[in-house]
N, C-alpha and C positions, 0 to 999 in steps of 0.2 A: 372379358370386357376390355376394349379398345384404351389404351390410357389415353391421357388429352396431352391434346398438343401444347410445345411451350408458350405457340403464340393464344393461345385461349385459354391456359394458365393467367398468361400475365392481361388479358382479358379482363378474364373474374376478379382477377384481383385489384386491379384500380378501378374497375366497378363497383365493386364491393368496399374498397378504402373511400369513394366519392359518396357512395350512397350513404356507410356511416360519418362521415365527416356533414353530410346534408341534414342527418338525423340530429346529428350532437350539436350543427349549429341551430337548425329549428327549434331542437327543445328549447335550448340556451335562449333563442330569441324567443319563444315563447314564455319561458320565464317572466325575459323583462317587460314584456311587452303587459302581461299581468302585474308585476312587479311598479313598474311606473305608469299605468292608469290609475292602480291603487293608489299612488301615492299624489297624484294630481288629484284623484276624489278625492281625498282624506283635505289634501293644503285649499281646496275649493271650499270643500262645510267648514273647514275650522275658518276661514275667510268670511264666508255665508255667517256662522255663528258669532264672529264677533261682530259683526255691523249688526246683527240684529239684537246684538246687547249694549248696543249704545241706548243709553236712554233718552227719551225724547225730551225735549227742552221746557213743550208748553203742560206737563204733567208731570206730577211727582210718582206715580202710580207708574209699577213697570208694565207695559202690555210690548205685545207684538207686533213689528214695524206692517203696516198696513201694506206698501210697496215691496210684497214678497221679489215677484217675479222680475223686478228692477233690479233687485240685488241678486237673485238666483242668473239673471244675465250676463251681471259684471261679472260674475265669476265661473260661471261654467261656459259662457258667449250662449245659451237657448234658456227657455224657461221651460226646462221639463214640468211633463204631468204628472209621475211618480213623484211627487218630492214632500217632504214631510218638516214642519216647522211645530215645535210645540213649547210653553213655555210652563215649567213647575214651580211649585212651592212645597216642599216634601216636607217644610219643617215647620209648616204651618196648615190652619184648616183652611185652605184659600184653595176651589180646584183649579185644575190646571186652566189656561188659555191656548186653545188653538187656533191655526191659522186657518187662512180662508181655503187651505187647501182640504179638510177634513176635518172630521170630530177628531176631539183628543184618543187618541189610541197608540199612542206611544211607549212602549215597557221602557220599565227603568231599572236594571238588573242591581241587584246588592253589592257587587263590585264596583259600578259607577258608580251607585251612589257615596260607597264608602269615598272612594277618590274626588268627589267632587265637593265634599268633607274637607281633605286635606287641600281644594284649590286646585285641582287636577283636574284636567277634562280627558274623554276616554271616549277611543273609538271602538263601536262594534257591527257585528253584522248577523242582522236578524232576519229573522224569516216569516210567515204568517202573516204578513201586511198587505200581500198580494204573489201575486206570479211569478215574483224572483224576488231572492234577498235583496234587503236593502241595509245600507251602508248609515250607520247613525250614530251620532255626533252627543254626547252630553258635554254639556261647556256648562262650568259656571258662572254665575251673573255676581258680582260686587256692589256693593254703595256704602260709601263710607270704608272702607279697607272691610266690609263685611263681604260673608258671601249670604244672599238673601235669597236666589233664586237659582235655576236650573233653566235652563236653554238646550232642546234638543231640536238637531237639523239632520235629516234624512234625507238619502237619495237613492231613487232604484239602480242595483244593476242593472238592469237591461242592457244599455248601453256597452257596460264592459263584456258583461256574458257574450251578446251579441257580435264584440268585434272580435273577440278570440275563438267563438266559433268561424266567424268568419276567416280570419286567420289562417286555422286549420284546415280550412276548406280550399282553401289556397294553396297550402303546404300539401295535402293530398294530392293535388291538381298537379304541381309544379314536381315531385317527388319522381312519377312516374317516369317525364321528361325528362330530365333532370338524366338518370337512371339511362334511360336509352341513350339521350347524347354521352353520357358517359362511356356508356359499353361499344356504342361507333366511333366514338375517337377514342376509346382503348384500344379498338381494336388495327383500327388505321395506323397508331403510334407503333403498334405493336409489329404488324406489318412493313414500318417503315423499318424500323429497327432491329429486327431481325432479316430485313434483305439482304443484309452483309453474309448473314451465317448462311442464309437460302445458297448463296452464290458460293460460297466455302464447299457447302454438301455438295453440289452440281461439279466442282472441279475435282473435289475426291471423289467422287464419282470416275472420272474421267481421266484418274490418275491409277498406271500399274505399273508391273515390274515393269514393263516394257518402255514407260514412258513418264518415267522419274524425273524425267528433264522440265517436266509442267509444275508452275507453281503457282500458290493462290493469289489475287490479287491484292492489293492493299488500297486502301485510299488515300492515306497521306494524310491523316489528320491526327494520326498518334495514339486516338482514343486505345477503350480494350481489344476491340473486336481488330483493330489495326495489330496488335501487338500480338495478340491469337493466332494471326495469320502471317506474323513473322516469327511466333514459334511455330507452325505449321511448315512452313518452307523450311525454316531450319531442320526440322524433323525430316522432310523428303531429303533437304541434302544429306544427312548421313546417311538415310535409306538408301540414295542414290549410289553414295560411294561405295558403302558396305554391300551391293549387290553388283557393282564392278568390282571390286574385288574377287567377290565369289567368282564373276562373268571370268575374269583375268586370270583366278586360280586354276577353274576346270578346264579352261583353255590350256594353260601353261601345261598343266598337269598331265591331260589329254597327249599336247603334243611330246613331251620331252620322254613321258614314260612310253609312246609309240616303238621308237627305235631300240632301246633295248627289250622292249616285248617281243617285235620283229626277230631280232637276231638271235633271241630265247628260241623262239618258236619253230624258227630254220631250222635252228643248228639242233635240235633235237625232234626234228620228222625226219631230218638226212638221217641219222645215226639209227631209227627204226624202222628206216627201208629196207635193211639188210644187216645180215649178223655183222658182228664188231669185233677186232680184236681189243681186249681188257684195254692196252693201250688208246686205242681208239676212242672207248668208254670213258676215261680217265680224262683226254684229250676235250673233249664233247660238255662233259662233269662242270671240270675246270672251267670253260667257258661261260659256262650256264650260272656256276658260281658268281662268277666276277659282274656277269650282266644284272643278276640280283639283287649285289651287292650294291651296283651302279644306282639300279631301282632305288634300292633301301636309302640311301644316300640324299638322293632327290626329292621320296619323300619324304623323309625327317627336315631335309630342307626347306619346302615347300608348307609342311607343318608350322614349323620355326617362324616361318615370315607371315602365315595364315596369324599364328597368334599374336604376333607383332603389331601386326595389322590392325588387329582387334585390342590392343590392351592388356593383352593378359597374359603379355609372356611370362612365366613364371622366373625367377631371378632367388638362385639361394644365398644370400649377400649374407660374409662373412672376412675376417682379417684375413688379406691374402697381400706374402709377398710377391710383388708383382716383379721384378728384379729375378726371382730365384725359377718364377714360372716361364719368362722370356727367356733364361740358359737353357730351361730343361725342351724347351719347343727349337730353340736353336739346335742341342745336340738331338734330338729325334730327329733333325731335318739334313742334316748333315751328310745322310747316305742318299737322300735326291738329289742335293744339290752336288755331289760326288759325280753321279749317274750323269748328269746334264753338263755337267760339264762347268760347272757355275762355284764361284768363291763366295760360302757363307761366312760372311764376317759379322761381329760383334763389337759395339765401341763399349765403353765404360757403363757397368753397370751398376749406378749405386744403390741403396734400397732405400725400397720405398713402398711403402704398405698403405693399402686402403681396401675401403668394405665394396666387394663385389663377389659376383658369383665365379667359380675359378674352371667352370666347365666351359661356361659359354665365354669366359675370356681364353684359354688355353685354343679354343675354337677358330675365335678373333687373332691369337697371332701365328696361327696353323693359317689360317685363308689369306691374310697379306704375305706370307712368307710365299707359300705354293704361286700365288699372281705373282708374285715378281719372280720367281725363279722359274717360272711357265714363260715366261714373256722377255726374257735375259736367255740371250744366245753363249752359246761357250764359249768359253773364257774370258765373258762377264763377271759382273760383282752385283752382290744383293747386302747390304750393309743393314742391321738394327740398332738401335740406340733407343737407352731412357732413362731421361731425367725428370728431375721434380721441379716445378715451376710454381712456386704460393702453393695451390688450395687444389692445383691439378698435378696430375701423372702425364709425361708426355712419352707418345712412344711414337717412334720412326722407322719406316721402312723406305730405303734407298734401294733403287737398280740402275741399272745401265743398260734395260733391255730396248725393246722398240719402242717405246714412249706414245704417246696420244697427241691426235690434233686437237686442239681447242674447242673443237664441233664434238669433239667426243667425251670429253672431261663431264661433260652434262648428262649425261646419256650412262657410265660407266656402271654409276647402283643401283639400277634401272635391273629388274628382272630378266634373267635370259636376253640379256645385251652381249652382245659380243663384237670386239674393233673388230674392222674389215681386216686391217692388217694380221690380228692374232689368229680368224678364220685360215686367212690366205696359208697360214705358216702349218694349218693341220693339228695343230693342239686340241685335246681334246679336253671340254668343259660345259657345263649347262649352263653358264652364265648366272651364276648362281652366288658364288664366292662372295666378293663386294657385296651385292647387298645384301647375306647374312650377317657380313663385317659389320657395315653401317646400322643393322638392328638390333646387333648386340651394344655397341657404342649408346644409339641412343637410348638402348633400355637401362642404359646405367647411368643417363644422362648428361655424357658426354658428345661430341661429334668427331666428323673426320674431313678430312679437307684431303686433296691433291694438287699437285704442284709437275709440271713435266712437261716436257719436248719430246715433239715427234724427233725419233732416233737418236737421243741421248739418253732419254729414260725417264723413269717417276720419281716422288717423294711420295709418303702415303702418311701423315700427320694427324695423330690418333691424340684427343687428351679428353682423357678421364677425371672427371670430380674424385677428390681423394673422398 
């Protein structure tokens, strides 16, 4: 079974909320409408009954006003045919007197009589008098602070029967209407108001990996469906970013692992062309080692920044002196910067401890060391220092090598960047260094800044949240 749409959902449903709100007011007005005819009969006979108990002047003798239909006009504006006037005596042997509307045939129930005993008059509604109930009045009559007589005044429903059928006939009529404009301008409403989301589906629609740069439109009016659709752009943009990313990783990844897969691949089909001496082997081994090793290096690297990227580099933060880890990367590094030709110095180390992880910082001052000692000519200098500043660790890395133009300082933690000049000089590196630096700083929530002149050299200004 097909399920229904949202826009004929919301259809049915303020059709169906109109239709019962039409119902619940019809009854309600059908109530009153029986409600206060009633109650206009009832204050019309008790009106009707007391002019007909006024006594007449030229007789002592109570009888019944002769000008029924005079007074049945002042008070209902028509002189109905149904109408019933009678006058009693229940406590006496005198029969009754009726009007000229009919013989006496008026009941007089035990109840009204009882009440008309205590000076009460009482309305009820009886039946058997003809074709519909009629509505009937016992009033008692007074003379002298007595009560001597009973006065009863009758009037057919018809009248009211007939206008609340009529009514309902009306409300039948008008229900069905009612109902259909309701469901065409439900549905209109509904159509209107859902064009936003229509337009929403058609651009996702229209949106893929390929073309993340599309986004939905907005109106400008703030409402929800505006705000939907500026979470919706916000959701493509990180879609957007996080699949350059990925675009930028396989790339990067593609080309940097090429050349040592190449030199892999050489150097061991030369060596199976023909027998080897062990040296030879050894020689061939070696090589194939080191290009692996280059591999291995690059991916871990490219790993490292994949999960950077993402959020989730993992970080095992604990007390680490940061003072005792910068000696121990200083003297490890001591037999390159020997090789190169380069003076590693150290300024004052005092201590200074904070929660961080000590692999991926040991990492961090292994990569700015190696840059500046890669990029500092012989008999250069590569200087570190660190001190404590408030609530941060500052660490520095000084050289004297070929420094950066200004156009480059931008570009430096950029992946697989590398200065024209460090190219030119034959160094070898994936461009990779710096921005592992830079994502280990920021996963500790620190930064890093540069400072330096072409051919004087860098500053490399590292500060860590203690």
């Amino acid at each position: 079974m097909r399920p229904c749409s949202l826009r004929a959902r919301l259809t049915l449903w303020s059709t169906g909320l109109l239709t019962v709100t039409i119902l619940v007011l019809g009854a309600s007005a059908y109530s009153l409408l029986g409600y206060n005819l009633a109650r206009d009969l009832d204050s019309a006979l008790h009106g009707v009954a007391v002019a007909l108990a006024e006594p007449p002047a030229s007789s002592r003798l109570p009888t019944v006003a002769p000008d029924i239909d005079a007074i049945f006009r002042r008070f209902f504006g028509i002189a109905p045919w149904e109408r019933y006037v009678e006058r009693r005596h229940p406590w006496s042997d005198r029969p009754p007197q009726a009007s000229p509307a009919g013989p006496a045939r008026l009941p007089l129930s035990p109840p009204a009589l009882t009440r008309a005993s205590a000076g009460l008059e009482t309305f009820e509604t009886v039946t058997g008098l003809g074709p519909y109930p009629v509505r009937l009045l016992t009033h008692p009559m007074r003379e002298a602070g007595l009560i001597t007589s009973l006065i009863q005044v009758g009037m057919s429903l018809e009248s009211v029967v007939e206008t609340r059928h009529r009514f309902l006939l009306v409300m039948a009529a008008v229900l069905p209407l009612a109902v259909l404009l309701a469901g065409s301008g439900g549905w209109l409403l509904a159509r209107r108001a859902l064009w936003p989301v229509d337009q929403m589906t058609a651009a996702a629609r229209r949106i893929s990996a390929e073309h993340l740069d599309e986004r939905v439109r907005t109106t400008g009016t703030g409402d929800e469906l505006d705000r939907l659709a500026a979470t919706l752009n916000a959701m493509l943009g990180r879609l957007d970013v996080t699949f350059r990313q990925m675009r930028q990783f396989s790339a990067d990844a593609s080309h940097e692992l090429q050349t040592p897969l190449t030199i892999l691949q050489g150097e061991l089909e030369v060596a199976l062309r023909a027998p080897r001496t062990p040296d030879d082997y050894r020689r061939v081994l070696t090589s194939a080692l080191e290009e692996s090793g280059r591999m291995a290096r690059l991916v871990e690297g490219l790993l490292l920044l994949s999960r950077a990227d993402a959020g989730v580099l993992r970080m095992d933060h604990q007390a680490i002196d940061l003072a005792r880890l910068v000696a121990e990367v200083c003297e490890h590094s001591q037999g390159l910067a020997q090789a190169r030709g380069v003076t590693l110095g150290r300024g004052p180390l005092p201590p200074v401890t904070m929660q961080g992880d000590p692999q991926h910082l040991r990492r961090l001052i292994v990569n700015l060391l190696d840059n500046g000692l890669k990029y500092t000519p012989a008999d250069g200098c590569v200087t570190l220092t660190l001190h404590q500043d408030g609530a941060w660790a500052v660490l520095r890395v000084a050289d004297t090598g070929i420094g950066l133009a200004p156009e480059e300082q931008e570009h430096i933690f950029q992946r697989f960047y590398r200065a024209p000049a460090a190219v030119a000089r034959g160094e070898e590196g994936s461009g990779l260094g710096l921005c592992i630096a830079r994502a280990i700083v920021e996963a500790h929530g620190g930064y890093v800044q540069v400072e330096s002149t072409e051919g004087h050299g860098s500053l490399f200004t590292v500060r860590l949240p203690l």
